[in-house]
C-alpha positions in Angstrom: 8.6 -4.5 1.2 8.7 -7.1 -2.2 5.4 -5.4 -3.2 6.8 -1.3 -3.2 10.1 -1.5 -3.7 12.6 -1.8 -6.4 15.6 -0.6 -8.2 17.4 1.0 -11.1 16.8 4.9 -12.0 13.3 5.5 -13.3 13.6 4.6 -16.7 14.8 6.8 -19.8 11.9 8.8 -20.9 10.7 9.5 -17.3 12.9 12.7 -16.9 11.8 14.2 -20.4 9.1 16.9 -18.7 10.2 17.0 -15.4 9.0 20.9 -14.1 10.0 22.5 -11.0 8.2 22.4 -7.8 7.7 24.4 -4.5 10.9 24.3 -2.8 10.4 21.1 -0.4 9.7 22.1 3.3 11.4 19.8 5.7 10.8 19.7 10.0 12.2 16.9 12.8 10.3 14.6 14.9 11.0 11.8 17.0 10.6 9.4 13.9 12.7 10.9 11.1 12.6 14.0 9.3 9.6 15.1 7.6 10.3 16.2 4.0 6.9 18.1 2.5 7.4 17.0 -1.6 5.4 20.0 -2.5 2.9 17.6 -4.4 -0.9 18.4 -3.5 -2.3 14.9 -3.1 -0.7 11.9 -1.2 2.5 10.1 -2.4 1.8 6.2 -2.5 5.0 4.4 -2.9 8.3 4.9 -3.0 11.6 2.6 -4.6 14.8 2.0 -3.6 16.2 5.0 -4.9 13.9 7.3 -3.3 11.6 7.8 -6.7 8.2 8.7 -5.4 4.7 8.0 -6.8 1.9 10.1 -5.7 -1.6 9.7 -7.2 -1.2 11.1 -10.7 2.6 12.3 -10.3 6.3 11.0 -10.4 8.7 12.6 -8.1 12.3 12.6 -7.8 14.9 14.5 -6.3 12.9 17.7 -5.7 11.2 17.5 -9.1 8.0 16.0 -10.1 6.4 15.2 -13.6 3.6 13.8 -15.2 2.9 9.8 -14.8 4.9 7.8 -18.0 3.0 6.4 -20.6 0.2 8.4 -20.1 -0.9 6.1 -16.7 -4.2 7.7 -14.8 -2.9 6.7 -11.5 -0.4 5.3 -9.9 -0.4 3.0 -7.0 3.2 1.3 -6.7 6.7 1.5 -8.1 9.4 -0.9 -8.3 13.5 -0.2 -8.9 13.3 -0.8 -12.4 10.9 2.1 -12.4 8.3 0.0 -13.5 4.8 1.6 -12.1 1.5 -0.1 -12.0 -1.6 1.8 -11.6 -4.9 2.7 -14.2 -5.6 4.0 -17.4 -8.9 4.5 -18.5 -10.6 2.4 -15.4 -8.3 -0.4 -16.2 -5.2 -2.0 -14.5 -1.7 -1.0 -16.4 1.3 -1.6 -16.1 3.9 1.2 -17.6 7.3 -1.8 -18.3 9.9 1.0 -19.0 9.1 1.3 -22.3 5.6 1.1 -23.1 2.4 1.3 -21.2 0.3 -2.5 -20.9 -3.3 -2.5 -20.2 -3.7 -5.4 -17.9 -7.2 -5.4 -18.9 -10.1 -6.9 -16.8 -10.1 -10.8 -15.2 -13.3 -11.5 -16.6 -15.2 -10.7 -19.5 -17.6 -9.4 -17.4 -16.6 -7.2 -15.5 -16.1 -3.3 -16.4 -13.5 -2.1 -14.4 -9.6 -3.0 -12.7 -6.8 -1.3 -10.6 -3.5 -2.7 -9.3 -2.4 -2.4 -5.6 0.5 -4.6 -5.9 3.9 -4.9 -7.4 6.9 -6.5 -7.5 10.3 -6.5 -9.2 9.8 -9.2 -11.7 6.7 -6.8 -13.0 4.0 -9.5 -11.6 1.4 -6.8 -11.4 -1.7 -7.8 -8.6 -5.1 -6.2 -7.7 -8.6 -6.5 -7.9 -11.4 -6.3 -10.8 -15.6 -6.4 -10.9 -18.7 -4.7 -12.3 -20.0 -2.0 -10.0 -23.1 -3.7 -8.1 -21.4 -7.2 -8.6 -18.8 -9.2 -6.9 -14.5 -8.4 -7.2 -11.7 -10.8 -8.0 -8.7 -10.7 -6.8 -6.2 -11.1 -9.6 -2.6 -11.4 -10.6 -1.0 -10.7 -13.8 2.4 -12.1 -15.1 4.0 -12.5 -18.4 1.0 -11.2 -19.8 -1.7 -13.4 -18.6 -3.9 -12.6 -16.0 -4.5 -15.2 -13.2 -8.0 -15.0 -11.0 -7.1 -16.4 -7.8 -9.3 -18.8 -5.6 -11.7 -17.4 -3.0 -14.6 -18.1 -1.1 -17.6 -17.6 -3.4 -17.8 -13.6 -2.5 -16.1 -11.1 -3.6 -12.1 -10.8 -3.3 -9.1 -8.5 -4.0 -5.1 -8.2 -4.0 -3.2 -5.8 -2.1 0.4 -6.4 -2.3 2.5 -9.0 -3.8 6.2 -10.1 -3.0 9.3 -11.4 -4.6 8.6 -14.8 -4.2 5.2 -14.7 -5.9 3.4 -14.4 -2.1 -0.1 -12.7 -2.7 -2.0 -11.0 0.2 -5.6 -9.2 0.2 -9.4 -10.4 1.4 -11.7 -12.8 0.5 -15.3 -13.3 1.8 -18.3 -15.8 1.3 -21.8 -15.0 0.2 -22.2 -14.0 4.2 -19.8 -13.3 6.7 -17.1 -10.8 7.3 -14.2 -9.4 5.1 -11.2 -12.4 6.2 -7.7 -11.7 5.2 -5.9 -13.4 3.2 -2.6 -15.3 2.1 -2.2 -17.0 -1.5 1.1 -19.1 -1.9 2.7 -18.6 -5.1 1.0 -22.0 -6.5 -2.2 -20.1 -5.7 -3.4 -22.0 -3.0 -5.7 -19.7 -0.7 -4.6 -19.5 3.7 -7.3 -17.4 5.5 -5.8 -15.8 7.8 -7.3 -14.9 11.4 -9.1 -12.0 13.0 -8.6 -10.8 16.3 -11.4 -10.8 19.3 -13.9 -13.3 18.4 -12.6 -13.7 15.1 -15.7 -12.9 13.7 -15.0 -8.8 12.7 -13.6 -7.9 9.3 -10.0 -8.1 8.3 -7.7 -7.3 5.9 -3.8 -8.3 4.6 -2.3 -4.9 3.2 1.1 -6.2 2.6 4.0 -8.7 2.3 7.6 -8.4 2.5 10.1 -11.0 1.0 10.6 -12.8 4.2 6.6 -13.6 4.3 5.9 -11.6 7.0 2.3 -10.1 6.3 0.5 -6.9 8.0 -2.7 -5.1 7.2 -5.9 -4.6 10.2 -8.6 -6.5 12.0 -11.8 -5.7 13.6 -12.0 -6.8 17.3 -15.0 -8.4 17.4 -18.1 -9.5 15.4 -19.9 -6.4 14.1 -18.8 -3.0 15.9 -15.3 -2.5 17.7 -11.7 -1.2 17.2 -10.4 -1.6 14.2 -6.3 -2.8 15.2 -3.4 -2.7 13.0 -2.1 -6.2 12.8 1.2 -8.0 11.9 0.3 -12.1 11.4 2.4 -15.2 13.1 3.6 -17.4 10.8 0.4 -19.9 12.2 -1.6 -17.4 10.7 -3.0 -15.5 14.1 -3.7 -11.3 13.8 -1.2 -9.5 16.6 -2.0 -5.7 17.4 0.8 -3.8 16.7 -0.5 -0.4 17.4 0.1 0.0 21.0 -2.0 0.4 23.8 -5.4 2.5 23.7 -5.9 2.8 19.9 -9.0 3.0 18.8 -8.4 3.1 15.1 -5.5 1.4 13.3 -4.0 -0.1 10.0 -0.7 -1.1 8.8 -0.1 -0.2 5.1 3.4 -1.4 4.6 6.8 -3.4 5.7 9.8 -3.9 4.5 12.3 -7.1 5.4 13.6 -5.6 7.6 10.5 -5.9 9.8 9.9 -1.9 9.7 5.8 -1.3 9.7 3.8 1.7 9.0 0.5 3.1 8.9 -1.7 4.7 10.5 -3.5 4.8 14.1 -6.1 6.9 16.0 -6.1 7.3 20.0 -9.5 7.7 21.9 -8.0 11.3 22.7 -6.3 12.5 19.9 -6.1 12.6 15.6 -5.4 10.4 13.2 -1.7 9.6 13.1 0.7 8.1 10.3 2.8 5.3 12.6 6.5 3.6 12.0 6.9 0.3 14.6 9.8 -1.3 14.5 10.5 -5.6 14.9 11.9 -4.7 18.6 10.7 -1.5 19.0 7.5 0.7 20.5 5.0 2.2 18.3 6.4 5.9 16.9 3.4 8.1 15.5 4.0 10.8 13.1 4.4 14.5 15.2 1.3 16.6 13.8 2.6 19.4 12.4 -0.9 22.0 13.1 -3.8 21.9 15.3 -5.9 20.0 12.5 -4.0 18.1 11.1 -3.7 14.3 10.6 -1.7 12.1 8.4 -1.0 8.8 6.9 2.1 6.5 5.9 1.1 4.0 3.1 4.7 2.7 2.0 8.4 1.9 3.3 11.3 1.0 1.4 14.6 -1.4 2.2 16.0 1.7 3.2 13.1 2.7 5.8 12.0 5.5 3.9 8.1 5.7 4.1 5.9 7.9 2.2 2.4 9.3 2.9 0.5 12.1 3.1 -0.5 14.9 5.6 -4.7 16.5 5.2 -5.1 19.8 7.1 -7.9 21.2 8.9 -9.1 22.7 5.4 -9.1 19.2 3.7 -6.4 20.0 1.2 -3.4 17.0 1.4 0.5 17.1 0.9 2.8 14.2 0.0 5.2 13.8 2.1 8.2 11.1 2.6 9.6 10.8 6.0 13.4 9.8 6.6 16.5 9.3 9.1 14.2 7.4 11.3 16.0 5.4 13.7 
């Protein structure tokens, strides 16, 4: 989607350091192959060239190395091989060259991480003080932006192309509501399933403005659905029929969802849904063993993780899906 994906090799410097890995472990399924990265932790974005970010790792064409500019964490990547994430309990920003601290949105608050990304480097995400309330925030041309809410706290998932923001917003009472800002930073709440009164979230945005993230069913306890929003602004389950559990992480422009679902009767699942198509979860590869799919590229490629039974995870990037 505009938020995870972007071009140009990672950027000179990133290959200095690059070790071997475990040879990469691969096995088909009915959505794509499954490639195992060999990276112990979950891979969180992934570019249009394939460059993988997992939590404190770079990854790229069987190798991986240590995050550039000396980054924490990583949550997203763009094509330029820009990749936002933390350093020191902060929001950065490694630019290609040199690692930005974004800093905090207020002078009160004590900590900040970035969710989002696009390809012009607008960097967006959330900061607070831990027992207070959380802005959601975006930063551009080095100024940091806090955007409008509704007198709770608030936070930034994903941001696209077009300057398109999408994360939650809440009053003083009341649920989690997901929400839209335009790129003139005007606030659209967007709408819950059920009653309308359950919490919801906006995860992502692609470039054609097409948003997608999960929604409670009704007011207090109830399945939680993932969602894909009309244009009006109204939560459709996209999960499929008898899920119990669900979210949508991710989607490209091409339409191309995925996440992650639960039925009544079986695990947790990492899912790829298709514009015209049925929902596809992931094939489990043991007994135990459940996964998740937090990003998709132009391409389709998605990235996630898999945790077996023993609670260890694996990245993993699935491809070749239809």
């Amino acid at each position: 989607m505009g938020t995870h994906i972007r071009t140009v090799a990672v950027a000179v410097g990133l290959v200095a350091g690059l070790v071997g890995v475990a040879a990469p472990s691969q096995a088909r399924s009915d959505t794509g192959t499954v490639l195992d990265l060999g990276v112990d932790e979950c891979a969180q974005d992934v570019n249009g060239l394939g460059v993988v970010v997992t939590t404190t790792h770079l990854y790229r064409q069987g190798r991986t190395s240590a995050l550039p500019g000396g980054l924490d964490t990583a949550a997203r990547i763009n094509d330029h091989g820009q990749v936002a994430g933390t350093d020191d309990d902060v929001a950065a920003l490694w630019d290609g060259r040199r690692l930005v601290r974004i800093g905090v949105a207020d002078p009160a608050d004590t900590y900040s991480y970035a969710t989002g990304l696009n390809g012009h480097g607008d960097v967006v995400g959330t900061s607070g003080r831990y027992g207070g309330r959380t802005r959601a925030f975006v930063w551009s041309g080095g100024t940091v932006r806090v955007l409008p809410d509704l007198g709770g706290s608030a936070g930034a998932t994903g941001v696209n192309e077009t300057g398109q923001v999408v994360g939650y917003v809440r009053a003083a009472t009341g649920p989690q509501r997901a929400a839209l800002w335009e790129a003139d930073g005007t606030l659209v709440v967007l709408g819950a399933l059920g009653d309308g009164g359950g919490h919801s979230l906006a995860a992502a945005i692609n470039d054609r403005g097409e948003v997608v993230g999960y929604s409670y069913t009704k007011t207090g306890n109830g399945p939680m659905r993932a969602v894909r929003w009309s244009p009006a602004g109204t939560a459709e389950p996209i999960d499929g029929d008898g899920t119990v559990f669900g979210q949508a992480a991710d989607v490209n422009s091409r339409g191309r969802v995925v996440g992650n679902l639960q039925l009544a009767d079986g695990y947790q699942q990492g899912f790829v849904r298709d514009p015209q198509g049925d929902v596809r979860p992931l094939a489990r590869e043991g007994d135990g063993d459940t996964s998740v799919l937090n990003a998709v590229n132009e391409s389709g490629t998605a990235v996630g993780c898999v945790f077996a039974e023993d609670g260890s995870e694996r990245a993993i990037m699935l491809y070749g899906s239809r």
